[in-house]
N, C-alpha and C positions, 0 to 999 in steps of 0.2 A: 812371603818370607817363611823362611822354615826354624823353628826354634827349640832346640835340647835341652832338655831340662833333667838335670839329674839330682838326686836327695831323698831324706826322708820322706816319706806321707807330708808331715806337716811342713817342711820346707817346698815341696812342690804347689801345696795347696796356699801357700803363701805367693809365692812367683806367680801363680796364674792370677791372684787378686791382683795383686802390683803389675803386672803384661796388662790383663784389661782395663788399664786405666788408660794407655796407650796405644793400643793396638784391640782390632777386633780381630776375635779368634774364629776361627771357620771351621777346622777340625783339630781333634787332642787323638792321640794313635790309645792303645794300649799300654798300659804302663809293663813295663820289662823290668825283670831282675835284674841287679848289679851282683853278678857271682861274684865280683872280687870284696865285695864290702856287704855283709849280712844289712838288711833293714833299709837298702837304698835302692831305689827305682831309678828307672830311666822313660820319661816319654818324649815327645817329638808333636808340637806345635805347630801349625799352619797359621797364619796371619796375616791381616793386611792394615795399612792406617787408617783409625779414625778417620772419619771426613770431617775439617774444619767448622769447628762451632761458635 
C-alpha cells in the first residue's frame, strides 16, 4: 500500500511512529517541498501489514 504524508518535520516523524505500530514500512521516498505552505514536506510510504502476533 502506498501512503502520503504530508506536514511539518515533527508532524511526519510522528505519523511514521504511529503507521509503524500497524503496518510494516518497506520504503520512505524523499521528502519533497510543499511550495504552497513554507515548512511542510511531502513523502510517500510504501507498506504492508503486520503479520498476526
Amino acid at each position: 500500500m502506498r501512503i502520503r504524508i504530508d506536514g511539518t518535520r515533527a508532524e511526519i516523524i510522528d505519523a511514521l511512529f504511529r503507521l509503524r505500530l500497524h503496518f510494516t514500512v518497506i520504503g520512505v521516498s524523499r521528502a519533497y517541498p510543499d511550495r504552497a505552505r513554507p515548512h511542510h514536506w511531502r513523502i510517500y510510504l510504501t507498506t504492508s501489514r503486520k503479520p498476526p502476533t
